[in-house]
C-alpha positions, -999 to 999 in steps of 0.1 A, spaced: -28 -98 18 -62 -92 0 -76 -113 -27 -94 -96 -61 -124 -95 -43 -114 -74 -18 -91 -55 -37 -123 -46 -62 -148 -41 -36 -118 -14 -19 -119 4 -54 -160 4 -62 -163 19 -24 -143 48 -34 -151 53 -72 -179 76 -84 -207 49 -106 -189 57 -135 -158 50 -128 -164 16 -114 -141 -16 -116 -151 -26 -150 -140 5 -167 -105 6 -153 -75 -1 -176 -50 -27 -169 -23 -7 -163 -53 11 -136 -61 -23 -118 -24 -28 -112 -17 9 -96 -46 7 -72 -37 -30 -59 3 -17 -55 -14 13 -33 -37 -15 -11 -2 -36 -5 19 -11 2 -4 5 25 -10 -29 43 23 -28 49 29 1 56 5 2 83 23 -35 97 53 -14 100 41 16 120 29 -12 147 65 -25 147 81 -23 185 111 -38 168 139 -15 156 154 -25 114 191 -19 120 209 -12 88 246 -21 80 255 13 91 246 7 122 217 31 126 181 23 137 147 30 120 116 29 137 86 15 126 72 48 117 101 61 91 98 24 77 60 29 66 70 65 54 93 51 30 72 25 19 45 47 11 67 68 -7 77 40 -29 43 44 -48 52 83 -53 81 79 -79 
């Protein structure tokens, strides 16, 4: 998990100079820290050995589990 600092430093590495932390809305702060979780863990699922099984008895790799958390961010 990454604290503020990190979180900000992540977005003023990629921004342009005017576009820095500081000039972000709210609602654009909140977007870009979702995207930095859910790509954290989506990358802790690609490294998963382990298979999820679901109630239907079928089995999702680790791979297909990051897909679909990165899609989360998409809708």
């Amino acid at each position: 998990m990454m604290n503020i600092i990190e979180i900000i430093a992540a977005w003023n590495a990629q921004a342009d100079y005017m576009n820095k932390w500081d000039s972000l809305g709210e609602d654009e702060k909140l977007k870009w820290s979702m995207q930095l979780e859910r790509e954290a863990c989506a990358k802790i699922a690609e490294k998963t050995i382990c298979d999820v099984h679901l109630p239907t008895g079928t089995k999702i790799y680790g791979s297909r589990v990051a897909t679909a958390i990165r899609a989360r961010g998409t809708t």
